[in-house]
C-alpha positions in Angstrom: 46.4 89.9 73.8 49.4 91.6 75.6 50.1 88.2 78.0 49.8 86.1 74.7 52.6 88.7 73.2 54.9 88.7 75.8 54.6 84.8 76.5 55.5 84.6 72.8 58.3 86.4 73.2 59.4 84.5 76.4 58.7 81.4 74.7 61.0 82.0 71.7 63.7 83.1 73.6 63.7 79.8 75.8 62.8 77.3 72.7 66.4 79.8 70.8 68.2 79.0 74.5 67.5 75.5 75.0 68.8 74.3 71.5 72.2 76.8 71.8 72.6 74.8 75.4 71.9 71.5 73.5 74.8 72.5 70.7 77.3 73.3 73.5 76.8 69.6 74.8 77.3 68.1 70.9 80.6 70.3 70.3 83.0 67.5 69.6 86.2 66.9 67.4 84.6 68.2 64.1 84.5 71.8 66.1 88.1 71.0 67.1 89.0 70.5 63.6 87.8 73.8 62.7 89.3 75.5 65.2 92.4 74.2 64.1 92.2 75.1 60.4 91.2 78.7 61.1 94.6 78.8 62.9 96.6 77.5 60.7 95.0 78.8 57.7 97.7 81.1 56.0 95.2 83.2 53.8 91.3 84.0 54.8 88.7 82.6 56.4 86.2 83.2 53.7 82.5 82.7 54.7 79.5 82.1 52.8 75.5 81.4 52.7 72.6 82.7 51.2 69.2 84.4 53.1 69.5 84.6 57.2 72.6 82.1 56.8 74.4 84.5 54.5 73.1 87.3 57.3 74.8 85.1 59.6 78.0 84.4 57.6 78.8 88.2 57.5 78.5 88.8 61.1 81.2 85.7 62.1 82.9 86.9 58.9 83.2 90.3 61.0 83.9 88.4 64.5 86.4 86.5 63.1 87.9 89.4 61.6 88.0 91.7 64.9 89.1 88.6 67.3 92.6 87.9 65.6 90.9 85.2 62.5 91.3 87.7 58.7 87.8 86.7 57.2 85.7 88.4 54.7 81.9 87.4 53.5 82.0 86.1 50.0 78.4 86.1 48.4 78.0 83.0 46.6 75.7 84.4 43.6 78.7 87.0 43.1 81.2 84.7 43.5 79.9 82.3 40.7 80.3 85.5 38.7 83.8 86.4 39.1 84.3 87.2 42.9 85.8 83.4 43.2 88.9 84.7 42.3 88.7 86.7 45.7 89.3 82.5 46.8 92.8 81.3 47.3 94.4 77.8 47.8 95.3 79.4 51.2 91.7 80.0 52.1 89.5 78.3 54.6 86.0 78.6 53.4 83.0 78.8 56.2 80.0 77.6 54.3 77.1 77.8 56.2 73.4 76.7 55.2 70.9 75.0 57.2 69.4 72.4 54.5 73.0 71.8 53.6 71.4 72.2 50.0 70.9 75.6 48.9 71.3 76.1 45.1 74.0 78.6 45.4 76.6 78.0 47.8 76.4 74.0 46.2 77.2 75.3 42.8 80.4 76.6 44.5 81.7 73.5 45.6 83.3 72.5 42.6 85.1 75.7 41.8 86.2 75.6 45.5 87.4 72.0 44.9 89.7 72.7 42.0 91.2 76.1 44.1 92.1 74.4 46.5 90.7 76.1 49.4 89.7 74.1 52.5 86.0 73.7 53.1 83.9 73.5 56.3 80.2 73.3 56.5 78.0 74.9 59.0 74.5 72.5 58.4 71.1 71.6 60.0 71.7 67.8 58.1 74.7 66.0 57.8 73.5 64.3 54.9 73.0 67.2 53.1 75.1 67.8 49.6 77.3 70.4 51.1 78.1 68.4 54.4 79.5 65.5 52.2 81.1 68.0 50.0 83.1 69.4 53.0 86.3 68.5 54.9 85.1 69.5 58.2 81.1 69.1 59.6 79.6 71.3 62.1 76.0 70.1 63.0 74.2 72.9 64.2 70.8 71.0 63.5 68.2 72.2 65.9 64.8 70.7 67.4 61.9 73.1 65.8 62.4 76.6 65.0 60.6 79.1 67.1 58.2 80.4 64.2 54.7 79.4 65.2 54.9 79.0 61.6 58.0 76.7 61.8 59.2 78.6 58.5 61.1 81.4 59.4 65.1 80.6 60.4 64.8 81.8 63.7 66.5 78.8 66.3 68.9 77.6 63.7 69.9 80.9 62.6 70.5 81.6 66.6 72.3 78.0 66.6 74.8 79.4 63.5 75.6 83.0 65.4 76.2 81.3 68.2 78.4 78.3 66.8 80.2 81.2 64.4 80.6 82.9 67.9 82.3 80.2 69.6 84.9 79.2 66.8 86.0 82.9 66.7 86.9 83.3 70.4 88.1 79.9 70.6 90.3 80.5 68.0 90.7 83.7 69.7 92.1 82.5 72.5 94.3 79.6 71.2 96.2 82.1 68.9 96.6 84.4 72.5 94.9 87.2 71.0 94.9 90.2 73.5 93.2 93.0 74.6 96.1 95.5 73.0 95.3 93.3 69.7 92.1 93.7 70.0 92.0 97.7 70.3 94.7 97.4 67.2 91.3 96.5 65.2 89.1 99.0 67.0 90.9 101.9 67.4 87.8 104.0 67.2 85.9 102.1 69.9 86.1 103.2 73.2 87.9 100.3 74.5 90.5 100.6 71.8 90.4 103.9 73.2 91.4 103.2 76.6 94.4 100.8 74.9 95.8 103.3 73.1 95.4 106.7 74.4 97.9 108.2 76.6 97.9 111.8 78.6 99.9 113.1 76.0 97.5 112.4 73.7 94.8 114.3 76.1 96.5 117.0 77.7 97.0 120.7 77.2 100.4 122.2 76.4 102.2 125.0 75.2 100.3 128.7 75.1 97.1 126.3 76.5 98.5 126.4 79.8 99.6 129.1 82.4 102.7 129.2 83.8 103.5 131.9 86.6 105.6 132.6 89.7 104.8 132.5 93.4 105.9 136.4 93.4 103.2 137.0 90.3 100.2 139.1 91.9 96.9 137.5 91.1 95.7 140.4 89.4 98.6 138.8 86.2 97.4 135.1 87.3 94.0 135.7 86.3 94.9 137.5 83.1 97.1 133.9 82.6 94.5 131.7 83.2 92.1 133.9 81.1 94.7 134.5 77.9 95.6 130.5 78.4 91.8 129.5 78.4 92.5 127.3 80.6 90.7 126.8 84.8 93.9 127.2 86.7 97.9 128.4 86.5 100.9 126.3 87.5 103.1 127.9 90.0 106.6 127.0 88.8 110.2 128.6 90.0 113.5 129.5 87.8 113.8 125.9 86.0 110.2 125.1 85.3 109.7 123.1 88.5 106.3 122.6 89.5 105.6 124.8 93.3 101.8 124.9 93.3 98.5 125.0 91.6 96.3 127.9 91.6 92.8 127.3 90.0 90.5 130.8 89.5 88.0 128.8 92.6 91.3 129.8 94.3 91.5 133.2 93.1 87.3 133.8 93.7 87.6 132.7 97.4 90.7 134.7 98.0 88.8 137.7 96.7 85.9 136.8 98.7 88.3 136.8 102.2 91.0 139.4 101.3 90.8 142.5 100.4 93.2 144.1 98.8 93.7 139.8 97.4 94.9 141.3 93.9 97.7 142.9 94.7 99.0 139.9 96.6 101.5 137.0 95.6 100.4 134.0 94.4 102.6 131.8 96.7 100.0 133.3 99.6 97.3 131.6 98.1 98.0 128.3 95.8 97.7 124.5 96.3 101.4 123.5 97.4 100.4 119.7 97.5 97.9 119.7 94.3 97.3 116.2 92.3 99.9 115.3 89.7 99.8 113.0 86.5 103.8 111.9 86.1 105.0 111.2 82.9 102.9 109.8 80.4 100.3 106.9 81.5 97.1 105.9 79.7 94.7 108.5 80.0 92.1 105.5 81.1 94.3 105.7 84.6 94.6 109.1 84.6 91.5 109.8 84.5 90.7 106.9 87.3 93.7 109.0 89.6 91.3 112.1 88.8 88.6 110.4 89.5 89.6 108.4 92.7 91.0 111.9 94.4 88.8 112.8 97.7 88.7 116.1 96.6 87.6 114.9 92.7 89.7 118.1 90.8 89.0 118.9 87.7 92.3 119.5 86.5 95.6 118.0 87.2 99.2 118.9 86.2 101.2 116.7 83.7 105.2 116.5 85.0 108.3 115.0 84.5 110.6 112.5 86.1 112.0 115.6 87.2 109.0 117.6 88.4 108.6 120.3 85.8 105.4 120.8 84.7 104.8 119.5 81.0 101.0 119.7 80.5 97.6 120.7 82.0 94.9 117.1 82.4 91.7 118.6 82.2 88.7 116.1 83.5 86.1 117.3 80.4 89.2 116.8 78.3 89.1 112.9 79.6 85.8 112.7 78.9 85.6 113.9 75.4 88.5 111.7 74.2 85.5 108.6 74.1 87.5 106.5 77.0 84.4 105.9 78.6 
């Protein structure tokens, strides 16, 4: 029983891969066409389709959407009840169904017709009511389905994701959509994340970081570092220049090999040379300059062109802000 269950599975995945490699070789001038009107549709791309293809319609409706192509999913048994006039003579509408003759998205046509709205089909048969109701054809017909059944849209449905796939990112790419666009749409994402996100963003400032002199005993650094809640102090002189870096591993080892270590001056016991963020980079490379460091700190001070310290990188702070 568990061999026949996995070769099942195995077996639909190649019978859903073989057709999608079959479609690529049939792409021809129809898929061109489509291409085409997507980009140079002024309004939506509005896509439509009833049971797995209407499954299938929102989810290029949402590709399209992300990648650059404005598209919404228009229900067709809603739409013949007043969401039509979500339709515009602008609009390209995406009508997917596999039998090309499913009640609902062919009782649209006409209404589609007299809006004006540009129409390409998605169908299994190109002699099929919708496919000679549409502008623009894309056969996504398929050999046999994977069902055991041969009922259940399982290869064609695979065929339309995978045809709705490729006319997003081809549009995609013909309109130059890019990676900064991209995290426009998906600001929440952790690639639009990385996009967007700079250290100032990130870092800590103001009464969040300490600030001391190389004269200030470490007995007032470490009630600095504890008041500022912060893991280290920035050594700075008259004009806010950076000097150093003194992290409380500093101040423990120092008490650990000097005595009388409280009473002694700061400068006696920083980081002259520590890592430094300048300016105000994504926090993506920042937190690749932290991470790339031999010694691997976990906390780096922000500066200016000038040198002054601005603002305290933390590592966990990185991590929290969803980069990675």
């Amino acid at each position: 029983m568990d061999d026949t269950i996995l070769e099942r599975g195995r077996g639909v995945l190649r019978i859903e891969a073989e057709a999608i490699l079959a479609l690529a070789e049939r792409i021809d001038d129809s898929f061109l066409d489509a291409v085409k009107a997507i980009l140079s549709c002024d309004g939506r791309v509005v896509t439509t389709g009833v049971g797995k293809a209407g499954a299938i319609a929102r989810k290029v409706a949402a590709t399209l959407a992300s990648t650059g192509s404005p598209s919404f999913y228009l229900h067709p048994a809603e739409a013949l009840h007043g969401d039509l006039g979500m339709v515009t003579s602008a609009d390209v509408v995406l009508a997917l169904s596999y039998s090309g003759e499913s009640d609902e998205v062919l009782r649209l046509l006409p209404s589609l017709k007299q809006i004006g709205a540009r129409i390409v089909a998605m169908v299994g048969s190109t002699a099929s009511g919708l496919a000679a109701a549409a502008e623009i054809v894309l056969d996504v017909s398929v050999g046999a389905e994977a069902c055991p059944l041969g009922l259940a849209p399982t290869t064609s449905a695979a065929a339309m994701l995978a045809l709705g796939d490729a006319l997003a990112l081809a549009a995609m790419e013909a309109r130059g959509f890019s990676r900064e666009d991209f995290a426009l749409y998906h600001p929440a994402g952790a690639l639009g994340k990385r996009l967007t996100l700079r250290v100032s963003d990130v870092m800590r400032s103001g009464d969040q970081i300490a600030l001391v002199r190389a004269d200030t005993s470490l007995h007032d650094v470490l009630f600095a570092i504890t008041k500022a809640k912060a893991g280290c102090a920035f050594v700075v002189d008259g004009s806010g220049l950076l000097l150093g870096l003194i992290t409380d591993g500093d101040i423990r080892r120092a008490l650990v090999s000097h005595e009388d270590a409280l009473n002694l001056p700061t400068s006696s016991f920083m980081n002259r040379e520590p890592l430094v963020v300048m300016g105000d980079p994504m926090a993506a490379e920042a937190l690749a300059i932290l991470e790339e460091s031999p010694k691997r700190p976990g906390e780096a001070p922000v500066v200016d062109a000038e040198g002054r310290a601005i603002g305290l990188l933390m590592l966990k702070d990185l991590l929290r802000s969803g980069i990675v």
